[in-house]
N, C-alpha and C positions, 0 to 999 in steps of 0.2 A: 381439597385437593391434597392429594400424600403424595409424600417426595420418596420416590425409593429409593435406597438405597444399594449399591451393588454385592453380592454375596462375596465375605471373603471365603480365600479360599482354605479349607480346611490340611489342618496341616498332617504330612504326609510321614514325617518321622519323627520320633523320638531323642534327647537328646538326654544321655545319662552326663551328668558333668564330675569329674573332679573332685567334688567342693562336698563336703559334708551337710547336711540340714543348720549345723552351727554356723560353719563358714571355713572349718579347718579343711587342709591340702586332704586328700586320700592318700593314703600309699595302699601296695608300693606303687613307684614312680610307674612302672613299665604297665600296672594294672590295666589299660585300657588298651594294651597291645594283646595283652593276656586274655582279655573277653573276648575282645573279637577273633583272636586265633580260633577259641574255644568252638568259635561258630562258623568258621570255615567252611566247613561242608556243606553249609544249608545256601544254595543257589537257584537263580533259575531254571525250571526244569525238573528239578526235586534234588533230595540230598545225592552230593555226589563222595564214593567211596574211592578207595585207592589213593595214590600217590597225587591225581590230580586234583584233591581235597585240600591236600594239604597246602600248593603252592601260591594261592594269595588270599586277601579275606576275602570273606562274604560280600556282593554287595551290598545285603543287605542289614550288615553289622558291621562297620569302619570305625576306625578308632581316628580321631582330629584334634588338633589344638584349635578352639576356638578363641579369641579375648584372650590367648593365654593361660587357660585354662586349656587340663587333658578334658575328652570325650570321649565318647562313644556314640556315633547315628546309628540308632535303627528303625531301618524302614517299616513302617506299620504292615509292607506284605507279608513278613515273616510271619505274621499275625495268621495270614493266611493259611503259607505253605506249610509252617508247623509249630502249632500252637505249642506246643512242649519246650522248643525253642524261645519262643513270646515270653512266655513263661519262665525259662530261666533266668531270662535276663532284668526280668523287670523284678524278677525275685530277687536277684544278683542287689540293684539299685537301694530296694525296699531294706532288706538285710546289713546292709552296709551304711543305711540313712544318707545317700546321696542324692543331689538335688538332679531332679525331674523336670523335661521343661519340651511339651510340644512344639516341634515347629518342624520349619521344610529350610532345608539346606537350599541357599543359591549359590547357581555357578558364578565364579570371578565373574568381574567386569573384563571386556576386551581393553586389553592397553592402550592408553589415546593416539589418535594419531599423530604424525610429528607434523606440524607443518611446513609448508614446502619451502626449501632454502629459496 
């Protein structure tokens, strides 16, 4: 008899971190505001041009502090929408020897509730 096991789920973004392959800081500080600016236009729907490119990121290139450390999430759709894009970034990563790390962003937890006076 085999016991199965359930499939994890495959993870769904990218996580550029910070942190060099050694373990030193990246600079500069604002780097990870800087990519994802870079990438702004590439959204749902396809690249969008004009003024309304410019006014937040991508979602599917955010820049986070995870643990403290800066990041960058990128969604593995980008992969789809526009490989040239994929491709910057993970050239961006490679180029720079910073650590690389699959996974899927979760949302917060909901705040507990308070119990009743």
């Amino acid at each position: 008899m085999s016991v199965s096991t359930p499939e994890r789920p495959q993870p769904r973004e990218v996580f550029i971190q910070g942190l060099t392959l050694d373990g030193r800081t990246f600079r500069p500080s604002d780097w990870a505001e800087r990519l994802a600016g870079a990438m702004c236009s590439f959204r749902p729907g396809g690249t969008q041009m004009g003024r309304a490119a410019y006014i937040g990121y991508s979602p599917y290139c955010v820049p986070n502090v995870i643990n403290g450390v800066k990041c960058v999430v990128v969604n593995e759709a980008l992969r789809e929408l526009e490989p040239m894009a994929w491709d910057f970034v993970m050239n961006f990563a490679r180029d720079n020897q910073l650590q690389v790390a699959d996974a899927c962003l979760l949302p917060d937890a909901p705040p507990a509730a308070r119990p009743p006076k």
